[in-house]
C-alpha positions in Angstrom: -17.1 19.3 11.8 -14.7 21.6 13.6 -13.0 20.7 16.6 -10.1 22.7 18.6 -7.3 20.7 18.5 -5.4 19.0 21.9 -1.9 19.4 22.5 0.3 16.9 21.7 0.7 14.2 25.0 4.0 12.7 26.1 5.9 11.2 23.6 3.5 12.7 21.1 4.2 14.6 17.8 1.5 16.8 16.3 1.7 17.1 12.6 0.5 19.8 9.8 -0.7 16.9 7.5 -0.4 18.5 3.8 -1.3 15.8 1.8 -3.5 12.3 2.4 -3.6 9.9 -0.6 -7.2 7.8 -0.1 -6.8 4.4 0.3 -9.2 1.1 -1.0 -9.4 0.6 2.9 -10.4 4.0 3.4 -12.9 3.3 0.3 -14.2 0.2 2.1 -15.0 1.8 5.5 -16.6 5.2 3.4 -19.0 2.4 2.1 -19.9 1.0 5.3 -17.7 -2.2 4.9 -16.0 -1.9 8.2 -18.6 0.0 10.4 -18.3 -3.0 13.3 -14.4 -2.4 13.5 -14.2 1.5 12.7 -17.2 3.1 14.4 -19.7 5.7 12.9 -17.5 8.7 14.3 -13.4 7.8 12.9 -11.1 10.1 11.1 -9.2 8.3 8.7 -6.9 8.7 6.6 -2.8 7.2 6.5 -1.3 7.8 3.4 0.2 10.9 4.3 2.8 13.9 4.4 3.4 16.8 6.5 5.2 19.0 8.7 6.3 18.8 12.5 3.9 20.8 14.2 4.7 20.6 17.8 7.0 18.0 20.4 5.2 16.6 22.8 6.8 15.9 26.2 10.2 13.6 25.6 10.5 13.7 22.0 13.9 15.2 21.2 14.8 13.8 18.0 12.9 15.7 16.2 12.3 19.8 15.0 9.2 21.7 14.6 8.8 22.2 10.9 10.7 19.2 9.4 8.9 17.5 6.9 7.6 14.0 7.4 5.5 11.2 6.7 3.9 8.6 9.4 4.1 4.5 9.5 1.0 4.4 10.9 1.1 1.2 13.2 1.3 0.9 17.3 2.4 -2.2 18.5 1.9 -3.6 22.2 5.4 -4.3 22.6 4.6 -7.5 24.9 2.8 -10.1 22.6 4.6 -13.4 21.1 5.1 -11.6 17.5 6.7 -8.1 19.4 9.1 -9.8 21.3 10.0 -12.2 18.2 11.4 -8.8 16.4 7.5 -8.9 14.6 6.3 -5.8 16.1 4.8 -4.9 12.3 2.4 -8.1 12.7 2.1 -7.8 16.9 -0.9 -9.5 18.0 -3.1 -6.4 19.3 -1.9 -4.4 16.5 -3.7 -0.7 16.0 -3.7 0.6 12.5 -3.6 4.2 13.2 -6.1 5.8 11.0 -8.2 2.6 11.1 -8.2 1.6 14.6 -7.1 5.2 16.1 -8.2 8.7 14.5 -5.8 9.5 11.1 -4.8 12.3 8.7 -7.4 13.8 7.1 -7.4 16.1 9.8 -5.4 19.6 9.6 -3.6 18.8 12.7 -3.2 15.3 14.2 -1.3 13.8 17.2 0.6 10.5 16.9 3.2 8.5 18.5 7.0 10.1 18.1 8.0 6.5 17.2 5.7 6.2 14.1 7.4 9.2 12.5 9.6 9.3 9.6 11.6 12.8 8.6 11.7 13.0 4.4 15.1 13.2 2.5 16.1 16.8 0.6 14.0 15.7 -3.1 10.7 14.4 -2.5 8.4 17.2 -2.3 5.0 16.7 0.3 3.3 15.9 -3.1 5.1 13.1 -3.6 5.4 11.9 -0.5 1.7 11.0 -0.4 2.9 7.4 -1.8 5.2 6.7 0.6 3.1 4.7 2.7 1.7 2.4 -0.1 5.0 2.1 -1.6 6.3 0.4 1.5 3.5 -2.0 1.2 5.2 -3.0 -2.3 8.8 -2.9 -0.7 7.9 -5.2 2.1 5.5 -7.3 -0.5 8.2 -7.7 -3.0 10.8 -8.7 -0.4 8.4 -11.1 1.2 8.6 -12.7 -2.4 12.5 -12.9 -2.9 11.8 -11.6 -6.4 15.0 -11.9 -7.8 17.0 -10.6 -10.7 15.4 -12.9 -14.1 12.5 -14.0 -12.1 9.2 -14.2 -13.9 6.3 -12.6 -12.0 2.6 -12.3 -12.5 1.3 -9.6 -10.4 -2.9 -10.3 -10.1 -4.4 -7.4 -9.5 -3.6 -4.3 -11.1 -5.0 -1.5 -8.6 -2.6 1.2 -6.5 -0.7 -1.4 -4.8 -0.6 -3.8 -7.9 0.9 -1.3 -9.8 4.3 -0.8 -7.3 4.5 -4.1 -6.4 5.0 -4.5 -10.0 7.8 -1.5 -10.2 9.2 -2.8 -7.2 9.6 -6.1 -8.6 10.9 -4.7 -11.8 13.2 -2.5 -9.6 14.3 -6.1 -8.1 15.2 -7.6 -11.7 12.1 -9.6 -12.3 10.3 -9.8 -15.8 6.9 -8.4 -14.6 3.5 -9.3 -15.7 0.0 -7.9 -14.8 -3.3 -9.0 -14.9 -6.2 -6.5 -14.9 -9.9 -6.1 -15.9 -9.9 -2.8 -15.2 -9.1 -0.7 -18.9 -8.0 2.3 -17.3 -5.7 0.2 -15.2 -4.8 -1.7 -18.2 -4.0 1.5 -20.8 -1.8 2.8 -17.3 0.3 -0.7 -16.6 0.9 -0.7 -20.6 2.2 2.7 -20.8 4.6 1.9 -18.2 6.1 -0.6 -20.1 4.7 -4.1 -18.1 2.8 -6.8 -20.3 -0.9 -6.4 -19.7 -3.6 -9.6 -19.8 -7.3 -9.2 -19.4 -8.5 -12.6 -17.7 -12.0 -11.3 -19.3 -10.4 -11.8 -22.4 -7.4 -14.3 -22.6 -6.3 -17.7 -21.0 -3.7 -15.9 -18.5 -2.3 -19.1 -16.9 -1.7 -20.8 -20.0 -0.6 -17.0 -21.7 2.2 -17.3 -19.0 3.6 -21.0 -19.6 3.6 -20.2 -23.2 6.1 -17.4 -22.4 8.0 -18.9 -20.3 8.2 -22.1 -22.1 6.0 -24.2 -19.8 7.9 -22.9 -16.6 5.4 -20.4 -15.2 5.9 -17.9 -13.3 8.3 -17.8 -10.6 6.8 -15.3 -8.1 3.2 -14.5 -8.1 1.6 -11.9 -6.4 -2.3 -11.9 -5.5 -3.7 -8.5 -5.2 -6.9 -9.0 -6.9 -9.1 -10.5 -3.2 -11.2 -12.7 -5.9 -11.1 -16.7 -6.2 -10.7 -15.6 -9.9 -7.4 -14.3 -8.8 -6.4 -17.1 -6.5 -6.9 -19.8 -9.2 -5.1 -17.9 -11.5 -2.1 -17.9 -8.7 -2.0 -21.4 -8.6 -2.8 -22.2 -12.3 0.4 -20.1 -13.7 2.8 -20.8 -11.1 6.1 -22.1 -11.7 7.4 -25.6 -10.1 8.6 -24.1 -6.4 7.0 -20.7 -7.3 6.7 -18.4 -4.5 2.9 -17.4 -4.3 2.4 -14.4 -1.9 -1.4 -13.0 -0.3 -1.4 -9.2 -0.6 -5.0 -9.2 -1.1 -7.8 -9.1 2.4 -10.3 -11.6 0.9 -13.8 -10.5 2.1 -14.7 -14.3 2.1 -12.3 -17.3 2.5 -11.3 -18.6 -1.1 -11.0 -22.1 -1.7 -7.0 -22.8 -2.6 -5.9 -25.3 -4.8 -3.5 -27.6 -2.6 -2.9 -30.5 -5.0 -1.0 -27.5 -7.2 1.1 -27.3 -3.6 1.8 -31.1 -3.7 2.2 -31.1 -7.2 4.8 -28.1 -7.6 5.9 -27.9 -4.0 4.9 -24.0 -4.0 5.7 -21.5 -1.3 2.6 -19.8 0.2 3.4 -16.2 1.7 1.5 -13.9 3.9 2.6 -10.0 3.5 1.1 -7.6 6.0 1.8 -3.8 6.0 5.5 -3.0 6.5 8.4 -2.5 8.3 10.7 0.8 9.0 13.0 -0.3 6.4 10.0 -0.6 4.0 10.0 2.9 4.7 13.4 3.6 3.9 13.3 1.8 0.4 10.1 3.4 -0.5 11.6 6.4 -0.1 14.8 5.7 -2.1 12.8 4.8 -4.8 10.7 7.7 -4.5 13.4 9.7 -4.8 15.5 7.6 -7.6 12.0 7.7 -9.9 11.2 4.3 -9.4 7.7 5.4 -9.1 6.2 8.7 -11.9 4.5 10.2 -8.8 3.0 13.2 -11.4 1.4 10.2 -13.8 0.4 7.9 -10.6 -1.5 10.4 -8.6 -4.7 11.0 -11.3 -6.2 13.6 -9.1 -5.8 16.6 -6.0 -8.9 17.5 -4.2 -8.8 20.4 -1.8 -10.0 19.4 1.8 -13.4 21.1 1.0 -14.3 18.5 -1.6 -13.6 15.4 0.4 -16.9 14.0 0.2 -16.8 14.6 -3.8 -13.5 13.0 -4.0 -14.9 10.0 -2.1 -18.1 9.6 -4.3 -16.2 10.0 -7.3 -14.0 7.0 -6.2 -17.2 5.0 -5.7 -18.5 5.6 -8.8 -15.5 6.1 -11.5 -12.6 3.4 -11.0 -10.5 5.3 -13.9 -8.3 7.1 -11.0 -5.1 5.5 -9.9 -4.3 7.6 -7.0 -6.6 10.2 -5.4 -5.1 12.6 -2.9 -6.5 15.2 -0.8 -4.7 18.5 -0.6 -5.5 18.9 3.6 -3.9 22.1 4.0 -1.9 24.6 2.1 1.7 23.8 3.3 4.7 24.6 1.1 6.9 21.3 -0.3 
């Protein structure tokens, strides 16, 4: 569909998007997971880099043409959690992309305030994996993973995969658990210890290594009660155990393992601006291989194929649409 495309409003920015990485969200509402929330008519699409396009009326902060990526949330400003300094997790929260039209447009209009200009060094390529690499900052700091910490991440997908480079960035002595073998062959070749729970005991795997301890902080990315047992089972005395994961379904929790091992339960949601600014530090320090991590470029013609292929062929760590031709 082509549409002419509106001016940017007051306190607008419109945006050349170059690049748009697609999201497991983005996956989920594709396949009709999410219709009652996202409508039959959406653009999506967050994971993004471009250029300034135009200002709208009483943005002055920033130049038409500077390159930039988008934190794509819009907070109320008024609820409980805003005016607690939680405006990431405000009660009437819109996900821009989800809730509001996103990037895989060629030009797209969003709120001066969710805009972030891109160091000198990190090309618009690159950049594409800004916004799930802030996930993993925020995620990681939610957990307190500290230097000599022992953590399982559960889960080995996009996000998996930084959080566990984030928390090897943080000094922790990283584990993953996958089923996935391209996921697997990836997380190994990056130099992480790899369990398939198909195939071996992980929970007793990790109190073996860590001579009955367990692991110290545990992240569950996996959204299965396969995964949640696991988080509970291999966790250390006080562990810190934190939810990256949307369960579809409520999972049934262990709590006696709380009692037990007085654990830590944490909720991490999205990010915050200075999730931002570490993701893009690392980015820029080679935390993150952006040329190994981003499997595949698909011009803007072959979005559909790019989204069937996801359904179908799980190999792919990062998919990324190539919106329109914009130099880095």
């Amino acid at each position: 569909m082509t549409r002419e495309a509106p001016p940017p409003g007051s306190d607008e920015v419109q945006i050349d998007v170059a690049y748009c990485g697609i999201c497991g969200t983005d996956l989920h509402i594709y396949l009709g997971h999410m219709d009652q929330r996202v409508g039959f008519e959406r653009t999506i699409g967050h994971e993004m880099s471009g250029t300034v396009a135009a200002l709208g009326q009483g943005v002055c902060d920033l130049e038409v043409g500077q390159r930039i990526v988008v934190r794509p949330l819009a907070s109320c400003g008024a609820c409980p959690a805003c005016k607690a300094g939680h405006d990431h997790i405000c009660h009437n929260l819109k996900f821009i992309g989800i809730d509001t039209d996103g990037a895989f447009q060629e030009k797209w209009n969003v709120p001066a305030t969710a805009i972030h200009g891109l160091p000198a060094g990190i090309d618009l390529l690159e950049a594409a994996l800004i916004e799930p690499l802030a996930v993993a900052c925020h995620d990681v700091e939610r957990g307190k993973v500290a230097a000599g910490d022992d953590v399982l991440v559960i889960g080995g997908g996009p996000i998996g995969l930084l959080i566990a480079l984030m928390a090897r960035e943080a000094g922790g002595n990283v584990a993953i658990s996958e089923i996935n073998p391209a996921r697997l062959d990836y997380a190994r070749k990056l130099g992480f210890a790899v369990y398939n729970p198909t195939e071996t005991d992980v929970a007793r795997t990790i109190h073996d290594l860590t001579g009955s301890k367990g692991a110290d902080v545990i992240f569950e990315v996996s959204g299965t009660q396969s995964g949640v047992d696991l988080m509970t089972a291999a966790a250390a005395t006080r562990g810190r155990l934190v939810i990256v994961a949307i369960h579809a379904t409520k999972p049934k929790v262990d709590l006696f393992q709380f009692f037990w091992r007085e654990l830590e339960l944490v909720g991490a949601r999205v990010y915050r601006p200075e999730d931002y600014d570490r993701a893009m530090d690392a980015l820029a320090n080679g935390v993150v291989d952006a040329g190994s991590f981003i499997t595949d470029v698909h011009p803007f013609s072959d979005i559909q194929g790019a989204f069937d292929q996801l359904a179908v062929n799980s190999s792919a760590i990062k998919s990324v649409i190539e919106v329109a031709g914009v130099s880095s």
